[in-house]
C-alpha positions in Angstrom: -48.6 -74.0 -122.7 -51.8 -75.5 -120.9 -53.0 -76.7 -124.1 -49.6 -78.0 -125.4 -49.4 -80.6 -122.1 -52.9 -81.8 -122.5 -52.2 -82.5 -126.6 -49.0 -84.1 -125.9 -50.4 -86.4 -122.9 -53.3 -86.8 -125.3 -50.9 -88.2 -128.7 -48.7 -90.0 -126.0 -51.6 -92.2 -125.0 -53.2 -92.2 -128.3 -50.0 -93.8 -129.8 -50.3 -96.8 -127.2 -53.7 -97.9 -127.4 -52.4 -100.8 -129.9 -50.0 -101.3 -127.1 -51.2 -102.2 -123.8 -48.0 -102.5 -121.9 -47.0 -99.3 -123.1 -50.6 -97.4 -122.6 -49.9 -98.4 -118.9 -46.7 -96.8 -118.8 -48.1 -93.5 -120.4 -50.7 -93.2 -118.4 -48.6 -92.0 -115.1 -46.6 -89.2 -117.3 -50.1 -88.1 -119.2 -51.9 -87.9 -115.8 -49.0 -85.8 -113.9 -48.8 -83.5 -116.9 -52.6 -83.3 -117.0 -52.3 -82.3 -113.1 -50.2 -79.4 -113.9 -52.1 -78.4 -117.1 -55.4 -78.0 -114.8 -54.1 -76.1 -112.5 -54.2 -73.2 -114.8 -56.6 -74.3 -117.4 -59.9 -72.6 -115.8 -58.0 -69.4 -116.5 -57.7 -70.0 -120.1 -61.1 -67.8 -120.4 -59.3 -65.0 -119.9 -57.8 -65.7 -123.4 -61.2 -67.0 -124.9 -64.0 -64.8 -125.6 -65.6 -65.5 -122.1 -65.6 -63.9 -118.8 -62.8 -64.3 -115.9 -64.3 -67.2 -114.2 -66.8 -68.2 -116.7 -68.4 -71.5 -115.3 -67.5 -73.1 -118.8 -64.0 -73.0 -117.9 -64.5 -73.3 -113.8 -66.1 -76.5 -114.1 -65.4 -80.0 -113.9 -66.6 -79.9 -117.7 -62.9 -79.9 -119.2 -61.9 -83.1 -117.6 -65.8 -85.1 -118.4 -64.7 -84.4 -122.3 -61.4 -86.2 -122.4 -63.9 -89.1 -120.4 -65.2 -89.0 -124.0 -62.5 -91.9 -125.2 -61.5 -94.8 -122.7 -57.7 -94.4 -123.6 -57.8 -90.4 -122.4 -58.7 -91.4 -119.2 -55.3 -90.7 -117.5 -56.1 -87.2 -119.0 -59.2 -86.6 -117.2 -58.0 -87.9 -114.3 -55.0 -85.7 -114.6 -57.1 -82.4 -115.6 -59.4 -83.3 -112.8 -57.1 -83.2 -110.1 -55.3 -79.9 -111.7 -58.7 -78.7 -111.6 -59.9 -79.5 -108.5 -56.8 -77.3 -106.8 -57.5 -74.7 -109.0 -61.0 -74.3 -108.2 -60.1 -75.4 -104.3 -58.2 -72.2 -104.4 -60.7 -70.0 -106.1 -63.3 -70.9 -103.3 -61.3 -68.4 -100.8 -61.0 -64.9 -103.0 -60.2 -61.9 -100.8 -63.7 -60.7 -101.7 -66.6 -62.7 -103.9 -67.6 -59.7 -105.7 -67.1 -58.6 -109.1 -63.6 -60.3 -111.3 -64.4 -63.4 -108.1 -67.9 -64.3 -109.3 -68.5 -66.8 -111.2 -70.2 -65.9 -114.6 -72.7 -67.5 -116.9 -72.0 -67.0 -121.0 -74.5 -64.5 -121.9 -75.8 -64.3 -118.5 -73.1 -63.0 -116.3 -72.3 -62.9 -112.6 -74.6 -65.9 -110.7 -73.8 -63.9 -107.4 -71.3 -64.3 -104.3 -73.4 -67.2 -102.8 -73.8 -69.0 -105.8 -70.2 -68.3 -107.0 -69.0 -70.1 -103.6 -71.4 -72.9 -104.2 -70.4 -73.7 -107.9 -66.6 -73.7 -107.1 -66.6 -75.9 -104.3 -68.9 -78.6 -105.5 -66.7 -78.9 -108.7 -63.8 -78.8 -106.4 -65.1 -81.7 -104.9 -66.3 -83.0 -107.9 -63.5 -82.8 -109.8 -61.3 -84.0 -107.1 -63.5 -87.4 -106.1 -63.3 -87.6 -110.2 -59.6 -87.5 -110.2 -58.7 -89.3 -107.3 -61.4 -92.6 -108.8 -59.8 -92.2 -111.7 -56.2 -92.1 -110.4 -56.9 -95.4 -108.6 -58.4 -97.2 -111.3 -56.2 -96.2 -114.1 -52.1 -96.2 -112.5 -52.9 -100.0 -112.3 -49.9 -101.2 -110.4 -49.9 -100.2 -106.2 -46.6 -98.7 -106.5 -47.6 -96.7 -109.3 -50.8 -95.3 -108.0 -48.5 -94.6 -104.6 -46.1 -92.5 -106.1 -48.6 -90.9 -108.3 -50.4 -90.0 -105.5 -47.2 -88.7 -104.0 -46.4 -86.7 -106.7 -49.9 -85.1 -107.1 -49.9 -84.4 -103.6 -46.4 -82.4 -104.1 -47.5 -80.5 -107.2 -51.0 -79.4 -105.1 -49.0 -78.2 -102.1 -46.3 -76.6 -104.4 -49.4 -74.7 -106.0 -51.7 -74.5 -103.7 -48.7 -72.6 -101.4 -48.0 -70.0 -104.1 -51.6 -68.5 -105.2 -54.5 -66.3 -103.1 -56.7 -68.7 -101.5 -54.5 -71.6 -101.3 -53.2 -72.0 -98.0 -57.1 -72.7 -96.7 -57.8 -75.1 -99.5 -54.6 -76.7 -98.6 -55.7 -77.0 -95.0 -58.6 -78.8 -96.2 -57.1 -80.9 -98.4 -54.3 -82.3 -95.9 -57.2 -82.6 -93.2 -59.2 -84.6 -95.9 -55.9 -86.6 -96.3 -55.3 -87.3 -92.8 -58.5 -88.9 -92.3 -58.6 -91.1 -95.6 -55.4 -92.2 -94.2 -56.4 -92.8 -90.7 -59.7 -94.9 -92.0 -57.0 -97.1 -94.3 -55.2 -97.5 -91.1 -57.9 -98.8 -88.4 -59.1 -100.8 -91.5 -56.0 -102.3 -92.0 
């Protein structure tokens, strides 16, 4: 399913790259479904010949390859975001030990410390990614507004629902509250 919303973003935007008009209307659906695929994309390893949190998978590195062509951006902005709450999530396990840690291919667990480390700088990463790429690529203000509303929904709807999320989402709405108090006094 993860895969089938990334492909079909993917062709969607692919189609309109002869069509600029329509490549900006694209972009909003591929990034929203993008948003939705990442949030359960990192556990794809489990049906990949890798470990339960393999950092290949936990990483910011699914969303940097759809950077590889200009007209997937909407996609890696989307995958980022979906990513970001995903891994925002993972940061709080009941326990960092064993199925929690992150693991290397071929290497294995990096350890609880390092676990915590890795998942919430590419929680950061990946949302500072998404959120750039949000802004620069939903071109017209309303756009990017109700995009931002909508992520904002789908991240609370998910981040309400799994282990770990109601801390991440305390941190993300205190993150939000101050972005939108600094927009405020600027204003």
């Amino acid at each position: 399913m993860v895969l089938l919303l990334v492909l079909t973003a993917l062709a969607a935007l692919r189609a309109a790259v002869r069509w600029p008009d329509l490549a900006k209307a694209m972009a909003l659906p591929a990034l929203l479904l993008c948003v939705i695929a990442g949030l359960t994309l990192p556990d794809i390893d489990q049906s990949l010949p890798l470990d339960h949190r393999s950092a290949v998978t936990h990483s910011i590195g699914p969303a940097l390859l759809a950077l590889a062509r200009r007209w997937a951006r909407p996609v890696a902005g989307g995958l980022a975001l979906g990513l970001g709450l995903h891994l925002a999530a993972d940061v709080f396990p009941n326990a960092m030990i064993g199925f929690a840690t992150v693991k290397l291919p071929f290497a294995g667990s990096i350890g609880s410390d390092a676990s915590y480390l890795w998942l919430a700088a590419n929680a950061l990463a990946c949302t500072a990614l998404g959120g750039w790429l949000l802004q620069r690529e939903i071109t017209p203000p309303l756009l990017r507004v109700l995009a931002l509303l909508a992520v904002t929904l789908i991240g609370i709807s998910y981040l309400i629902g799994v282990d770990g999320g109601w801390p991440a989402l305390a941190i993300y709405l205190a993150a939000g509250w101050l972005a939108f108090r600094r927009v405020r006094l600027r204003a």
